[in-house]
C-alpha positions in Angstrom: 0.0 0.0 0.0 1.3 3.5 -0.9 2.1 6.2 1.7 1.2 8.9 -0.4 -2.2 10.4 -0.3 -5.5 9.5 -1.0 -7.2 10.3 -4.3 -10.3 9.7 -5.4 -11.3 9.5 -9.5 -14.1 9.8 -11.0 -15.4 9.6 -14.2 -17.5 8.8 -16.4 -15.6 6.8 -18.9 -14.0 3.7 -17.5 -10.9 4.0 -20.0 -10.3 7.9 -19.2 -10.8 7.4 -15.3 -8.0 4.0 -15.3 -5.6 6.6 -17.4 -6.1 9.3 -14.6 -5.4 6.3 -11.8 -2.4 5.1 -13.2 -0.7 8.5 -13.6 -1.7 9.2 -10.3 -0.2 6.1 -9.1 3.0 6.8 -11.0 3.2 9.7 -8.6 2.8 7.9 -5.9 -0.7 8.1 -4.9 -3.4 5.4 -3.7 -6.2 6.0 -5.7 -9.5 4.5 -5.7 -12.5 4.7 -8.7 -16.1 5.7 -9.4 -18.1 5.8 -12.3 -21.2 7.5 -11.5 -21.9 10.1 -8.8 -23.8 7.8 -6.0 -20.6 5.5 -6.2 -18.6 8.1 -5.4 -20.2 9.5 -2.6 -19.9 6.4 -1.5 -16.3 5.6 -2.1 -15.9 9.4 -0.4 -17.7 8.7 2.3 -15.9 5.8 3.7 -12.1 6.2 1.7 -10.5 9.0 3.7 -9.7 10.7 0.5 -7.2 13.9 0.4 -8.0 14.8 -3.0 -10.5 13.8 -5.7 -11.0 14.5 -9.3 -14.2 14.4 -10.6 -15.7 15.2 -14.1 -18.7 16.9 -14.1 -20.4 14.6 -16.5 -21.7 11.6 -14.4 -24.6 9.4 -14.7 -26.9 10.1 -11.5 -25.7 12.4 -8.9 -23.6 14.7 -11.1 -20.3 16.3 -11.0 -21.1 19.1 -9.1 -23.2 18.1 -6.5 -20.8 14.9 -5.7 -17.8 17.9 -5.5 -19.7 19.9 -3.6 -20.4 16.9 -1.1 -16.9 15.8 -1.1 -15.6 19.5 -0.3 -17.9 19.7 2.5 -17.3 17.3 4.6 -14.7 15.8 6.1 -13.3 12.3 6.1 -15.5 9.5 8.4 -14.2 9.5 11.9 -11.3 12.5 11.6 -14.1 15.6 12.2 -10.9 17.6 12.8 -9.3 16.6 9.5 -10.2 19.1 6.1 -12.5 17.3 3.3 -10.7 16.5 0.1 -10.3 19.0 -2.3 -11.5 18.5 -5.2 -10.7 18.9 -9.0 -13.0 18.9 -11.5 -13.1 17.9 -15.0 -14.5 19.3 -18.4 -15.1 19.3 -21.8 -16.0 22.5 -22.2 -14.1 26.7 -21.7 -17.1 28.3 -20.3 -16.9 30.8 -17.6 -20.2 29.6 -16.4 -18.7 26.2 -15.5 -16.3 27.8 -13.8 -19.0 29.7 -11.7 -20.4 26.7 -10.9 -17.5 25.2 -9.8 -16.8 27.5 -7.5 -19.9 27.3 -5.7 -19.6 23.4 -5.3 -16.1 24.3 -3.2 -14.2 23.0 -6.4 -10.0 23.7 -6.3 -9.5 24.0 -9.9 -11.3 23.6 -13.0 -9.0 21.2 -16.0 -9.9 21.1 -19.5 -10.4 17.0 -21.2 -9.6 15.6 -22.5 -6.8 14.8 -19.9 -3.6 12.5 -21.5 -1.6 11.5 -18.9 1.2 13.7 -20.1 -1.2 16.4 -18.9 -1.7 15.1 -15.6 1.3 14.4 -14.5 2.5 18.0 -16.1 -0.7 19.2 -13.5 0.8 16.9 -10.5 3.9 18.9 -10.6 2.7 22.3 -10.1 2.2 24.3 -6.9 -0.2 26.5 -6.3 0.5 30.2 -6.4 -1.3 32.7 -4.2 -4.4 33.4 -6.1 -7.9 31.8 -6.6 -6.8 28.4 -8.3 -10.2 28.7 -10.4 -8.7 31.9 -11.4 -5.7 30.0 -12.9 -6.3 29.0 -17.0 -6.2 26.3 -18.5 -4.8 22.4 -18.5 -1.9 23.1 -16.6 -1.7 26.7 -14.5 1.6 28.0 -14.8 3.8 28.4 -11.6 7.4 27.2 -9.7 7.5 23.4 -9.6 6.5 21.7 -6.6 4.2 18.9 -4.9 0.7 19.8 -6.1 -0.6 16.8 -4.0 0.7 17.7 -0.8 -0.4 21.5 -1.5 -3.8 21.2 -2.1 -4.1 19.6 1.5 -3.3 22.9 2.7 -6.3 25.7 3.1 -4.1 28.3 1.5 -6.8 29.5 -1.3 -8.0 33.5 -1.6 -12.2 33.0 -0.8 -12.9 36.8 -2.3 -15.6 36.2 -4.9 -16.2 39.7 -5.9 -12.2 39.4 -7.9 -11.3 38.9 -11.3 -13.8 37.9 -14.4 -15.8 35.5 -12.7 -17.3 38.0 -10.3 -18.7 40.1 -13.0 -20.5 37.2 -14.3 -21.7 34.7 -11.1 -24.5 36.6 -8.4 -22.2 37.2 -5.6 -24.9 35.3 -3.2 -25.6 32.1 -4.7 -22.8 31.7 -7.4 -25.4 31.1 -10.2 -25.2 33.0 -13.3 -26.2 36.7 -13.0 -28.6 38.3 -14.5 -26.7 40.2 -17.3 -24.8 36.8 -18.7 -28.1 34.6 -18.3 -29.8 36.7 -20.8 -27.1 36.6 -22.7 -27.1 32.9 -22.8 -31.1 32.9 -23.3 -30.5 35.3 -26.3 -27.7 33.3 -27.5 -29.5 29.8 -27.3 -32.7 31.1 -28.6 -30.5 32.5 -31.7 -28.9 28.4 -31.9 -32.5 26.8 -32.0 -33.8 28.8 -34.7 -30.9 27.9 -36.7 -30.9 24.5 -36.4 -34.4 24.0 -35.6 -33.7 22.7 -32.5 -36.1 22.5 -29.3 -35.5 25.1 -26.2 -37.1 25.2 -23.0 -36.6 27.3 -20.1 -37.9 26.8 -16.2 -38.5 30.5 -14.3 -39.0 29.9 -10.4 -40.0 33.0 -8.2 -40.6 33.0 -4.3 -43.6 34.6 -3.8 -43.9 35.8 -0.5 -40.5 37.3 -0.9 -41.1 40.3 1.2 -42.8 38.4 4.1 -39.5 36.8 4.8 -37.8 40.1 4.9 -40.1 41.1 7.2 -40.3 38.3 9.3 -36.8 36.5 8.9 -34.6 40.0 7.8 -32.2 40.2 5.0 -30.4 37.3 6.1 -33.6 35.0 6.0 -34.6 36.0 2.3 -30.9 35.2 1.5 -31.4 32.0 3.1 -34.1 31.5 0.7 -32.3 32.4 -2.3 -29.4 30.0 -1.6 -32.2 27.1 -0.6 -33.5 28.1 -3.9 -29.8 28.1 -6.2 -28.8 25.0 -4.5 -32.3 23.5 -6.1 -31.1 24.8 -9.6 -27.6 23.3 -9.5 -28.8 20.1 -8.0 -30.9 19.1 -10.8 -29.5 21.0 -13.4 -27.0 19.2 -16.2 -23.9 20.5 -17.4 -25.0 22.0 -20.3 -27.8 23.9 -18.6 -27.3 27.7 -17.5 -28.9 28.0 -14.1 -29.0 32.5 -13.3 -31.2 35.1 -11.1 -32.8 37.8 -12.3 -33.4 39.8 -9.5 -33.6 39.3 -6.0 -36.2 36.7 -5.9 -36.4 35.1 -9.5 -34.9 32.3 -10.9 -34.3 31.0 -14.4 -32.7 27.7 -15.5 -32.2 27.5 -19.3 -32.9 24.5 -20.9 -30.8 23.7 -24.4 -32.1 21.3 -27.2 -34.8 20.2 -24.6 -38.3 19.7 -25.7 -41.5 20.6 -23.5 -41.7 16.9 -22.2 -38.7 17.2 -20.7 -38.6 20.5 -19.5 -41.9 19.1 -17.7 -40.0 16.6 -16.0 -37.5 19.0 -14.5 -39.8 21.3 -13.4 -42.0 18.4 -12.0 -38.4 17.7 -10.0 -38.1 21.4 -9.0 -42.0 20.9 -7.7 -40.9 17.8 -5.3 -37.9 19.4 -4.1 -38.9 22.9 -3.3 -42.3 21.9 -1.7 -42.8 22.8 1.9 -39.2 24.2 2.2 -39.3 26.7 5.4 -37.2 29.2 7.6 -37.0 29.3 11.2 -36.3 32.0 13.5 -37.4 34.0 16.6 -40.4 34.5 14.9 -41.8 31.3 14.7 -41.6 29.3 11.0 -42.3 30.6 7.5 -42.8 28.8 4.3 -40.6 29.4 1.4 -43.6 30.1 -1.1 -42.3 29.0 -4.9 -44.2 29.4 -8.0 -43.1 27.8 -11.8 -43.6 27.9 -15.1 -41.7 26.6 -17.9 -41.6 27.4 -21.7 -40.6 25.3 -24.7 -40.4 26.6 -28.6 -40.1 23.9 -30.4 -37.5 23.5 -33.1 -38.6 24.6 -36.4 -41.7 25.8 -35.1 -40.7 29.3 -35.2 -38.4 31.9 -34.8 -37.1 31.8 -30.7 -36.6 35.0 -29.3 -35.5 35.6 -25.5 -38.5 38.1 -25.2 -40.3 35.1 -26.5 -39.7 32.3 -24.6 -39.1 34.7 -20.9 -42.8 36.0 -22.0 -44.4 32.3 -21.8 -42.7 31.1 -19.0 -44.0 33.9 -17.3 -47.0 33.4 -18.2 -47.2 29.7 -17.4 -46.0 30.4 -14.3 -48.5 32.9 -13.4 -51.5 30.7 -14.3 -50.1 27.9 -12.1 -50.0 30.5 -9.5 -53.7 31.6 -9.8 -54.7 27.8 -9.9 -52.9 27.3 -6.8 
């Protein structure tokens, strides 16, 4: 058995996640492999793990959740011990992935596909004194070093408002804001008319919004919010763009998605956000959540963003009134 530390794969694809153990083992690490996200929350929850890398494309529990359960708690039986840190994997530059990884608690984001070159070029970098999500790219550049043995060490900068990302993440809930959501809507809807392909977007709002101000304060409608994003991110997929708008809307885009299953994910949204409630001094309040969900079906149409935000809406005001 290796003395080095703990690490955790995850992936997807068999082949890719036995290339990423045997580099890892080359370095000296004991590593142990999952497949799907409920494996690995198993394999987490009882292996001990230092570090894990996970790709954000798994079948069940995905990528982000399982990281943000990994990063969150630490390893059975050591409560005083930090959780792994985490890596995540993806096929895809987008800043909004990288938003999302920071709110699931991830350490860095790496470009795939991975060779093993790669990884071992990643093993052997140290991190530098900045936000490691900051860093781009494969391989950050910095001085040579242990990478393993550093990111054991709580040495990251936590200020979300720095550098691109905070223009484009809400600073409460790390979802998309409001300005790059639309963008995405007006982006996607300009895709599916092009290639006549279906789009579907889910808007959530919590009604009685000012009530919990009232009766809970700032900090409870916050509380709300992030009850709310941590909804969105849960049952989103990768390719989804979960945003606000606002302080108390929600919008989760929906790409080549027709209205049956947009349906099902809002029927999803329905389960989990029923009878969610705050408690404070002044007793219990219930986190009231109306939806609605819009689909333009490809080659139906031209899709606008106007468009499809305007039926949403609408759906979700009629499901409100039939309440």
């Amino acid at each position: 058995m290796s003395d080095g530390p703990r690490v955790l794969v995850v992936h997807y694809d068999a082949a890719q996640a036995e290339s990423i153990a045997a580099a890892l083992t080359e370095a000296g690490a004991e590593v142990a492999c999952a497949i799907n996200g409920d494996q690995a929350l198993a394999e987490a929850q009882d292996g001990n793990f230092q570090l894990a890398f996970v790709s954000t494309l798994l079948p069940g529990t995905h990528g982000f959740e399982v990281c943000r359960q990994i990063s969150a708690t630490p390893p059975a039986g050591e409560s005083e011990a930090p959780p792994a840190a985490v890596i995540l994997l993806t096929d895809v530059e987008d800043p909004y992935v990288r938003a999302r990884a920071r709110h699931a608690g991830a350490k860095q984001v790496v470009i795939e596909p991975l060779s093993p070159e790669a990884l071992q070029s990643l093993l052997a970098v140290r991190w530098q004194d900045v936000d490691p999500l900051e860093l781009p790219g494969a391989t950050p550049s910095g001085p040579s070093g242990d990478l393993l043995q550093q990111l054991m060490a709580d040495s990251e900068k936590t200020d979300e408002s720095d550098g691109f990302l905070g223009q484009l993440a809400d600073p409460l809930t790390g979802l998309a804001n409001e300005s790059y959501t639309m963008m995405k809507i007006d982006e996607e809807a300009k895709r599916a008319s092009r290639y006549k392909q279906d789009l579907s977007l889910v808007v959530a709002q919590i009604d009685n919004h000012a009530e919990l101000v009232e009766r809970m304060g700032q900090g409870g409608a916050d509380e709300a919010a992030l009850d709310i994003a941590g909804v969105f991110l849960c049952e989103s997929r990768d390719i989804d763009i979960a945003g606000r708008a606002g302080t108390s809307r929600f919008l989760l885009l929906l790409p080549n998605t027709p209205s049956e299953g947009a349906q099902v994910v809002a029927d999803r949204f329905r389960e989990s956000l029923a009878h969610r409630q705050l408690k404070g001094d002044d007793g219990v309040v219930e986190i009231e959540v109306s939806l609605g969900v819009a689909t333009i079906a490809g080659g139906t149409g031209t899709a606008t963003r106007d468009l499809i935000l305007e039926q949403a809406e609408n759906d979700r005001r009629m499901g409100r009134a039939r309440r």
